[in-house]
N, CA, C and O atoms as a DFTB+ gen file, in Angstrom:
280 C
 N C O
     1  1      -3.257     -23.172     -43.281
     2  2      -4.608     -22.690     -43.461
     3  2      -5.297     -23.563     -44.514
     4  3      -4.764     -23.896     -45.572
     5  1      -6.691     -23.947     -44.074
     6  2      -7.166     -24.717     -45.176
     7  2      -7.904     -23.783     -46.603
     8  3      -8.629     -22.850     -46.257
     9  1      -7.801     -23.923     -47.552
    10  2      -8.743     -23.221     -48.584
    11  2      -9.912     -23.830     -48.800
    12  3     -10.654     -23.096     -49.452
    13  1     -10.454     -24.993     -48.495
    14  2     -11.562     -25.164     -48.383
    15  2     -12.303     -26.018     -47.355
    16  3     -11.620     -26.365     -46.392
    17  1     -13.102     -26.270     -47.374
    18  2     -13.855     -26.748     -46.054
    19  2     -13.455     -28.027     -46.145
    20  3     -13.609     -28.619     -47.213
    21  1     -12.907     -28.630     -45.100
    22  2     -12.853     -29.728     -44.411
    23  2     -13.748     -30.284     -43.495
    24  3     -14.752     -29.600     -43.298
    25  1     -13.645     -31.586     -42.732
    26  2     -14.430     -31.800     -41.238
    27  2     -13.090     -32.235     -40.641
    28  3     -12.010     -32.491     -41.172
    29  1     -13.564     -32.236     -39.181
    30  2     -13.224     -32.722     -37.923
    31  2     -13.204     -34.561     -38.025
    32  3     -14.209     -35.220     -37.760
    33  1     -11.884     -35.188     -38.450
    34  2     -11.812     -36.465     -38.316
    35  2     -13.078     -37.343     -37.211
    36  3     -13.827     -38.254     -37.565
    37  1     -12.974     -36.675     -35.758
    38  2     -13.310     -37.311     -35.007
    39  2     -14.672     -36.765     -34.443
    40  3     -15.140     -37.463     -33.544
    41  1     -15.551     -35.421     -34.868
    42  2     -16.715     -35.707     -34.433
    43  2     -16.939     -34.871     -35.907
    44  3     -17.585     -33.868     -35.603
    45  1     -16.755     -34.869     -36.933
    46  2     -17.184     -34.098     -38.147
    47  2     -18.010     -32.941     -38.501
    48  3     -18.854     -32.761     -39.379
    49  1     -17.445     -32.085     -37.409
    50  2     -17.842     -30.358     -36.975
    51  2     -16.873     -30.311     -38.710
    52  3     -15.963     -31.054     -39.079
    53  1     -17.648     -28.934     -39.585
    54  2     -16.750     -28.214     -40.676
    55  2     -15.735     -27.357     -39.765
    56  3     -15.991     -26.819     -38.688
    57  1     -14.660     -27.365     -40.388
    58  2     -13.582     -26.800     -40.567
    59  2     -13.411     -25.621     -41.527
    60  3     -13.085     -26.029     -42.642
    61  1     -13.531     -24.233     -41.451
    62  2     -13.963     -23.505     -42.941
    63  2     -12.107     -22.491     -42.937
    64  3     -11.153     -22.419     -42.163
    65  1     -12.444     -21.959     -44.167
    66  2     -11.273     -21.562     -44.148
    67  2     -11.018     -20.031     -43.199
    68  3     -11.737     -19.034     -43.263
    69  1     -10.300     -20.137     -42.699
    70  2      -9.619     -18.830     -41.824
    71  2     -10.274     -19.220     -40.173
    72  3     -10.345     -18.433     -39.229
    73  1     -10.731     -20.760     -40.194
    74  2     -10.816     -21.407     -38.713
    75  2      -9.761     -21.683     -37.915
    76  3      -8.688     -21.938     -38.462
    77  1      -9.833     -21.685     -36.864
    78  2      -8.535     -22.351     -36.027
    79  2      -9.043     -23.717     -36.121
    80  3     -10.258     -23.917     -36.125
    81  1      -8.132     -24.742     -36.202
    82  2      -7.940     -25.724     -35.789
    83  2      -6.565     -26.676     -35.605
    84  3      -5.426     -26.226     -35.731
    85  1      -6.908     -28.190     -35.256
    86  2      -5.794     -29.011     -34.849
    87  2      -5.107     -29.980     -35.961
    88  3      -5.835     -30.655     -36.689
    89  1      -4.061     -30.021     -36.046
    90  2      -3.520     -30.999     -37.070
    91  2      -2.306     -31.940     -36.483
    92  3      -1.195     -31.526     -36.152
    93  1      -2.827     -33.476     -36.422
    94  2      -2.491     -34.277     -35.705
    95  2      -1.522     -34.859     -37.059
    96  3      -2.141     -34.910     -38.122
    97  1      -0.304     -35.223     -37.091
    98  2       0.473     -35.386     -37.878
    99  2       1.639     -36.463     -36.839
   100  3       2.448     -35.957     -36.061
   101  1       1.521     -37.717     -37.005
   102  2       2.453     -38.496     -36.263
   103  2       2.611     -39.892     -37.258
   104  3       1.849     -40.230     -38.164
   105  1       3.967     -40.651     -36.743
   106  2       3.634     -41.795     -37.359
   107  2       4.125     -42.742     -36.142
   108  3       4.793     -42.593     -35.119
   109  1       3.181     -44.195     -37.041
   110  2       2.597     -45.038     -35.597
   111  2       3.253     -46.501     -36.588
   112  3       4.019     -46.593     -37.548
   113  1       2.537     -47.412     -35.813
   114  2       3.155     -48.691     -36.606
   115  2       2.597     -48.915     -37.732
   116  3       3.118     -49.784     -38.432
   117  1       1.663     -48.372     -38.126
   118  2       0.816     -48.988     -39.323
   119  2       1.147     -48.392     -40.527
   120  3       0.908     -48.852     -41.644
   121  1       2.096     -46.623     -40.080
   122  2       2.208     -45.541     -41.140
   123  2       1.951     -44.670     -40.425
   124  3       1.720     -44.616     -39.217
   125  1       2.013     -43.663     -41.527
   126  2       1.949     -41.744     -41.255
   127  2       0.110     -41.715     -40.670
   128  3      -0.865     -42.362     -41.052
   129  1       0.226     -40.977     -39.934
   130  2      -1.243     -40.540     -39.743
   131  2      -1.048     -39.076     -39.818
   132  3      -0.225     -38.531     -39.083
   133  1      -1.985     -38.203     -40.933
   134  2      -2.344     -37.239     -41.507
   135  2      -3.670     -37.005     -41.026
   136  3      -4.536     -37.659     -41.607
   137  1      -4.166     -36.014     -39.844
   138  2      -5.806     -35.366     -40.260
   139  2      -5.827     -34.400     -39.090
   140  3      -5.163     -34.275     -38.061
   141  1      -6.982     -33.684     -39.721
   142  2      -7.444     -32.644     -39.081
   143  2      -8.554     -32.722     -38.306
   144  3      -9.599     -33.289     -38.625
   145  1      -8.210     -31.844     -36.725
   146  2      -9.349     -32.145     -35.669
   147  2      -9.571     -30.626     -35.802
   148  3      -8.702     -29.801     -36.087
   149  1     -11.245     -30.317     -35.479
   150  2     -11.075     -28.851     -34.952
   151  2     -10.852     -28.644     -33.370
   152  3     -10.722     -29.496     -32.491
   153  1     -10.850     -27.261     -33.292
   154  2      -9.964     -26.773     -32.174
   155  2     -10.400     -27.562     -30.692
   156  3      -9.571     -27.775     -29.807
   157  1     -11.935     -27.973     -30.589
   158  2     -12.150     -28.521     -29.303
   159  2     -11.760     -30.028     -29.590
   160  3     -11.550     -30.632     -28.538
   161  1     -11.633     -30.659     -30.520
   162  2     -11.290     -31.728     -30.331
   163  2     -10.120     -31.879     -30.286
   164  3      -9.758     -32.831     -29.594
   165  1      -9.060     -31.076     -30.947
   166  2      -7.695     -30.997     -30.704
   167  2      -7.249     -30.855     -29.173
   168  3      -6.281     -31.434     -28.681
   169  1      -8.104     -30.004     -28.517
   170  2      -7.872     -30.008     -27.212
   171  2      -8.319     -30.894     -26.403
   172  3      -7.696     -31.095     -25.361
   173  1      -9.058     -31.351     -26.586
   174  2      -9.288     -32.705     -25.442
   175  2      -8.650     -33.704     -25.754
   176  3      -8.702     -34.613     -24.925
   177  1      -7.366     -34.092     -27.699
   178  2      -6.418     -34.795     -27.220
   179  2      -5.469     -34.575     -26.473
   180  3      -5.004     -35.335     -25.624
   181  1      -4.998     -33.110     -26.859
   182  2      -3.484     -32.649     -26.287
   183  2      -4.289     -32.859     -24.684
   184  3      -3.277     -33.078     -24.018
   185  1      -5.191     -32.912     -23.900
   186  2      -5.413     -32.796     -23.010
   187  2      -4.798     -34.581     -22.332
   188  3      -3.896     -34.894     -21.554
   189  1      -5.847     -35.400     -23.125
   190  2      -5.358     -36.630     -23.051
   191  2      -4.236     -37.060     -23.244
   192  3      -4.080     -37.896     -22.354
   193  1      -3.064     -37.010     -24.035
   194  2      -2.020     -37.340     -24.623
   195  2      -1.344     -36.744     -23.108
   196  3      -0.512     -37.477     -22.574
   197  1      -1.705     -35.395     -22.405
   198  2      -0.914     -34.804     -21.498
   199  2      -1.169     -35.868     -20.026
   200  3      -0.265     -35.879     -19.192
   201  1      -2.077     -36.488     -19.854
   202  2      -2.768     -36.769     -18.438
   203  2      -3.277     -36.173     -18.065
   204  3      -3.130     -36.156     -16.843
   205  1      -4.361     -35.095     -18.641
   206  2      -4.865     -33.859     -17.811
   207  2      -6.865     -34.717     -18.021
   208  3      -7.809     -34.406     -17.295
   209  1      -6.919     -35.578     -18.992
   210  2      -8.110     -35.752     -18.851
   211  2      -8.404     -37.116     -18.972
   212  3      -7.564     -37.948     -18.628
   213  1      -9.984     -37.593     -19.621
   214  2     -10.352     -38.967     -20.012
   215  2      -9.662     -39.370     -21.188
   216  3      -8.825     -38.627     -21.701
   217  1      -9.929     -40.425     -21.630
   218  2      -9.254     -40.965     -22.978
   219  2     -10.678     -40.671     -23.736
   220  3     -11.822     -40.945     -23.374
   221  1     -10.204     -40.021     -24.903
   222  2     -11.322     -39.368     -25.992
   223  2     -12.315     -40.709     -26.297
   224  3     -11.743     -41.772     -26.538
   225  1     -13.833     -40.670     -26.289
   226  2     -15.037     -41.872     -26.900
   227  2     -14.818     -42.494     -25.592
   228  3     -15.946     -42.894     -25.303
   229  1     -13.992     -42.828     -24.580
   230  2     -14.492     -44.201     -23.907
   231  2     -14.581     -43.953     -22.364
   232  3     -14.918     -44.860     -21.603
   233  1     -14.237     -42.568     -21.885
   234  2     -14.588     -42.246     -20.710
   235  2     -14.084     -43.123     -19.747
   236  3     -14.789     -43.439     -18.789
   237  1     -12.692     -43.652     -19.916
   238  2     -11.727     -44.363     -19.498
   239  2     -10.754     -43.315     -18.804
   240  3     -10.189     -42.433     -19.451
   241  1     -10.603     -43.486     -17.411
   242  2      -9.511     -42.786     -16.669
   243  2      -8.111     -42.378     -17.299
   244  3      -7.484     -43.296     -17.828
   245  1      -7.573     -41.166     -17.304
   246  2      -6.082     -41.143     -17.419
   247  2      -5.102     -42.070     -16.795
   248  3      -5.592     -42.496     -15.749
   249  1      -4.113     -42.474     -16.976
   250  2      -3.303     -43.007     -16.319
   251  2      -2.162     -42.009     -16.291
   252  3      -1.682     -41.217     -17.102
   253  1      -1.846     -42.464     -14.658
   254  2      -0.711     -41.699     -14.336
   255  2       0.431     -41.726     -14.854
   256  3       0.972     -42.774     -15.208
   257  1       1.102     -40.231     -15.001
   258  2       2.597     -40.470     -15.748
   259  2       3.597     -40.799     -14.542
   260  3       3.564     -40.204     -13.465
   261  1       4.515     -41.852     -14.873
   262  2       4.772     -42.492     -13.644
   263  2       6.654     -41.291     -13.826
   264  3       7.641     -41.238     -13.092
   265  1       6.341     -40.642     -15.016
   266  2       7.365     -39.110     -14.659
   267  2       7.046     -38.329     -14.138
   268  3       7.914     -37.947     -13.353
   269  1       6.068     -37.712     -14.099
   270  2       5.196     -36.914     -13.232
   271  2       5.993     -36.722     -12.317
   272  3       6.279     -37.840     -11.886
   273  1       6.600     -35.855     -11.684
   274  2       6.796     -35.479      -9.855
   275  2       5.415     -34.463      -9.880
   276  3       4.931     -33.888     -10.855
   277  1       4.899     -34.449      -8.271
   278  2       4.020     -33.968      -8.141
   279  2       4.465     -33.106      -6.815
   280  3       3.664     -32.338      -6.280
């Protein structure tokens, strides 16, 4: 839970305290990546990350998971 107001990394909606939101916590080649999305933007990554949608800003097709059985 946050105690005070934050934003949304990626479209900078506030975040207030006792909000739902997303916390993207991974590490990549560069380092740890630490931040907070709120809840609709959290969902249109997990959406992306899944193959269920566009790639977030560029309105670039999913690509198929070539695990996928369908």
């Amino acid at each position: 839970m946050v105690r005070r107001t934050h934003h949304c990394r990626r479209c900078g909606a506030a975040i207030e305290p006792g909000d739902v939101y997303a916390v993207v916590d991974v590490l990549d080649a560069e380092g740890r990546i630490r931040e907070l999305l709120c809840r609709s933007c959290g969902t249109e990554l997990r959406a992306f990350v899944d193959g269920d949608g566009d790639a977030p800003d560029t309105g670039a097709p999913a690509r198929e998971d070539p695990r996928r059985e369908e």
